[in-house]
C-alpha angles and dihedrals in degrees: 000000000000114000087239090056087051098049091044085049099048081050101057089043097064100033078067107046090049089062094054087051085061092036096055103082122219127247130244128244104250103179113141092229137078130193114205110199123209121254110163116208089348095065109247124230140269123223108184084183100115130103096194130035084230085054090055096031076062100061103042099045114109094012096060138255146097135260129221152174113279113232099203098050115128117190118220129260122269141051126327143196125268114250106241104239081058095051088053093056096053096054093052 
């Protein structure tokens, strides 16, 4: 192949892989708890990245803030574990 027709073709290529990058949305974060951070006058910011209340309790300890439950968390389909405290009541 021609030099020309390799260059046209690397090209296209990636002319094309670059659009399925765009293409390819994105997903969203989905964790169930929230840290709030402290900002004073200037607002502070929000961080819904934790899977357990201790996970986020950790990370705002000692810079200020507050966790919480995330309200728009969905949790995925399938199947899922038993909480403890429920597993307990059903063996009793």
């Amino acid at each position: 192949m021609p030099p020309v027709m390799m260059k046209l073709l690397l090209s296209v290529l990636t002319v094309f892989a670059a659009a399925i990058g765009l293409v390819t949305s994105a997903k969203t974060q989905n964790y169930p708890w929230c840290a709030q951070y402290g900002g004073g006058n200037m607002g502070g910011a929000m961080n819904c990245g934790f899977v357990s209340f201790e996970q986020c309790l950790a990370t705002v300890r000692g810079i200020g803030g507050f966790c919480m439950q995330n309200n728009t968390y969905q949790a995925p389909p399938g199947p899922h574990r038993l909480s403890v405290q429920r597993r307990l009541t059903q063996h009793q």
